[in-house]
N, C-alpha and C positions, 0 to 999 in steps of 0.2 A: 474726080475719078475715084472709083471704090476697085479697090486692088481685094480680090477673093484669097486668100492663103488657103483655103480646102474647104472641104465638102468630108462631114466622116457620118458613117450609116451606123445609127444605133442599134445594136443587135442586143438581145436579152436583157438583162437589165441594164443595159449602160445608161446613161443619160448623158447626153453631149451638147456642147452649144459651138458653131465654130465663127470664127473671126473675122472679121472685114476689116482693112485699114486704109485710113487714110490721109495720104499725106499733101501739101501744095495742092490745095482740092477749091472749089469754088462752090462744093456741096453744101447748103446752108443746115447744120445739123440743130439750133436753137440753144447752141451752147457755142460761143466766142472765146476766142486769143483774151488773155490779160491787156494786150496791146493790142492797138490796131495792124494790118495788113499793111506792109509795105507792098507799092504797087508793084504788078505783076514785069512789067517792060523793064521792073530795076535790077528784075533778079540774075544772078550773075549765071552766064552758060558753061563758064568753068567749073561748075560743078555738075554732077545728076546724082538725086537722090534716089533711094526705093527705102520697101520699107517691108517687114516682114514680121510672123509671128511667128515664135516656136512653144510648143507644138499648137498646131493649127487646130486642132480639136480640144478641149479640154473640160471638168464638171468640175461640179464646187467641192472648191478644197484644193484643186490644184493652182497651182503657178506655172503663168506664160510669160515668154519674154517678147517683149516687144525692142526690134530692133531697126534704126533707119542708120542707112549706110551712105557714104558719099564719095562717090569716084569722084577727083578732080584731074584736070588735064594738067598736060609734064607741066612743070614749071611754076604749078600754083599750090598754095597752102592754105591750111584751113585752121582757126587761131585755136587753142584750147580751150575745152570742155569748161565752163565755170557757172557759178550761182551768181556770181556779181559782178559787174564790170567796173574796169579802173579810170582814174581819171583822164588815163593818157596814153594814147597808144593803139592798136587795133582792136574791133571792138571782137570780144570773143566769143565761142558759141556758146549759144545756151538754148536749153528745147522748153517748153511750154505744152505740157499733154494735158490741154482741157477738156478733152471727149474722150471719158472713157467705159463709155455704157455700164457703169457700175462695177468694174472691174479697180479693186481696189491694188493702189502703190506699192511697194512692198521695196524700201530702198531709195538709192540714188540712180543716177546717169553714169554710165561709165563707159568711158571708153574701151578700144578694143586692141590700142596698144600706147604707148610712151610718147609723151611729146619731143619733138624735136628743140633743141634750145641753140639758138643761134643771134649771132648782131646780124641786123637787117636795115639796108641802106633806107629803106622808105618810111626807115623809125630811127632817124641817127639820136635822138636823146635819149631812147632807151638802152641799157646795158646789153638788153637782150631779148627776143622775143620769144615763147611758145608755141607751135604749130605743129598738125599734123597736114603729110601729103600723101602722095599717089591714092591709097581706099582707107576709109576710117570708118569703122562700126559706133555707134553710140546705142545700147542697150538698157534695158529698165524691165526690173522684173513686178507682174502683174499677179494679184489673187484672182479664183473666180470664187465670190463669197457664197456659202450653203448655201442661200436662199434664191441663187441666181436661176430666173426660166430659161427655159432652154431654145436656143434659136440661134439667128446670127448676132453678129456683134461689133459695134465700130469701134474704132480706135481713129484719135484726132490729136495732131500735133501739128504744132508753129517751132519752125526754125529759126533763130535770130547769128547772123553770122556773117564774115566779109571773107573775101580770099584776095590774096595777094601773090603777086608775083615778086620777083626781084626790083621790077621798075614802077610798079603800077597796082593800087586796089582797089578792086569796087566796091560801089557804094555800101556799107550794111543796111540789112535789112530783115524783116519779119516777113514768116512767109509760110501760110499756112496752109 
């Protein structure tokens, strides 16, 4: 599924390219996850992702952010933003942007606010776990470099993440 963020009409000299993103896609773009796909039947429905660009239009030289955001249902939590997971515990999120039409990184992942820190029954040897609930942004900001042509443009990322409840988590999984 190719999600359009806009359409912008280039008048006078602008020059514009605008963005397509895509998230949990089955679109084969010739550039793959570091990891394989975790199958599709494992993904958890206590979440829905989306996923967006701001600003939708931009030329070389500016910076976009590319943001996926995840509603989860009452009750469930989403583990913290990290680069490396631990030996022990729930596994945490982490994003994977392999498709990114040339639009160069500029930074980290960040979320879009504080993790919660709490003891969690379905992790009694931990002290304590990290998570966010109810909506959480994870954002990354993008160059478009000079020499970039102008047209549309994908954007491709894999989610690696588990949610839990009080009683219960599912599976983790990748999922692009």
């Amino acid at each position: 599924m190719i999600l359009q963020t806009g359409r912008s009409l280039a008048k006078g000299s602008g020059f514009y390219l605008t963005l397509a993103i895509l998230l949990f896609s089955a679109v084969a773009t010739g550039q793959e996850p570091k990891k394989k796909n975790s199958s599709p039947r494992l993904q958890p429905k206590t979440a829905v992702w989306s996923t967006k660009v701001e600003p939708a239009s931009a030329k070389p030289g500016d910076t976009v952010t590319f943001t996926a955001t995840a509603k989860l249902s009452p009750g469930y939590h989403l583990y913290k933003l990290t680069k490396t997971q631990p030996e022990s515990g729930p596994r945490q999120t982490e994003f994977d942007l392999f498709q990114t039409s040339g639009l160069a990184v500029k930074g980290d992942w960040k979320a879009s606010k504080e993790v919660t820190k709490k003891k969690e029954a379905v992790f009694p040897e931990l002290e304590f776990v990290e998570f966010y609930d109810g909506e959480v942004s994870f954002s990354i900001t993008l160059e478009v470099p000079a020499n970039t042509a102008p047209g549309d443009k994908s954007i491709q990322v894999q989610a690696y993440y588990q949610l839990c409840d009080d009683k219960n988590c599912s599976i983790p999984g990748r999922w692009a």
